[in-house]
N, C-alpha and C positions, 0 to 999 in steps of 0.2 A: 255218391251222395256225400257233402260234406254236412255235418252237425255241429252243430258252435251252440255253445250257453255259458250262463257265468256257472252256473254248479253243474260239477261233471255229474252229480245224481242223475242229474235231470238228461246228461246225454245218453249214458246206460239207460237207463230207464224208456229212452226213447228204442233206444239199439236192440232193447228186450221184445219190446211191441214190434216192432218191426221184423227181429228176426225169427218170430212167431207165426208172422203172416208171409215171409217172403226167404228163401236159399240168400243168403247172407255170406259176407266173407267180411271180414274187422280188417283195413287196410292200416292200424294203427295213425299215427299225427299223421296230418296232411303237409306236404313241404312247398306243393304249386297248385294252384287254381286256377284256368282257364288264362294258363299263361302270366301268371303273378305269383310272386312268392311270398311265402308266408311265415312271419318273424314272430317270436315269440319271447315274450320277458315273463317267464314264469314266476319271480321272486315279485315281480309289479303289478301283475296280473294282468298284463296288454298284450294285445295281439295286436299286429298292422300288418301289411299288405304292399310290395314295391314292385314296379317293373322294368329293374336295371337292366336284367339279360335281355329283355324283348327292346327298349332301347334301342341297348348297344347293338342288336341283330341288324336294329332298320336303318342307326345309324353307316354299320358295316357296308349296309347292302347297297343304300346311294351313296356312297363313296365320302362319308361327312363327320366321320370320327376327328378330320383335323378344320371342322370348321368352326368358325368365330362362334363362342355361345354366346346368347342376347335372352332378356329377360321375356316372359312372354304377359302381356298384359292382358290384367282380369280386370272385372267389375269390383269394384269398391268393396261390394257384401261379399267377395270371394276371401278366405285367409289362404294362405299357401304358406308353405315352411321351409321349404328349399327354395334358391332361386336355380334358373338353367345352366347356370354359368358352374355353381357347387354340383348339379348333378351329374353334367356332363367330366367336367375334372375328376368326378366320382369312378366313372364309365374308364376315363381313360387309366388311373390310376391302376385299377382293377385288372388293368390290359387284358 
């Protein structure tokens, strides 16, 4: 079970109740989630979420780590912050 809030009070406080009613073990920070990783800027106080290794995996697996990247088109009301072309260079830099 992962817990997130903005006040760690509030995560203790949950971990308390819980490990009251249930055998518990505290796996400390979380570092992957159902195949995503998970970034943290403690000084900013943001958390985000990437999935460069899962990716790179499927790129590996169809044979497409050396293919042409191309942008992938959204809807208008979509924002996006990368395009494919910076994540992919991302992937391969990475090796």
């Amino acid at each position: 079970m992962l817990i997130v809030a903005k006040d760690k009070s509030e995560v203790e406080k949950l971990k308390a109740q819980l490990s009251a009613e249930f055998s518990m073990k505290d796996l400390d920070l979380a570092k992957k989630i159902l195949g995503m990783e998970i970034h943290r800027d403690v000084k900013g106080g943001r958390l985000w979420l990437t999935q460069g290794k899962y990716a790179r995996k499927v790129l590996e697996r169809f044979n497409m780590l050396d293919a042409k990247p191309m942008d992938t088109p959204l809807a208008n009301h979509f924002k996006h912050q990368l395009s494919t072309y910076f994540v992919l260079w991302m992937l391969r830099r990475k090796g």
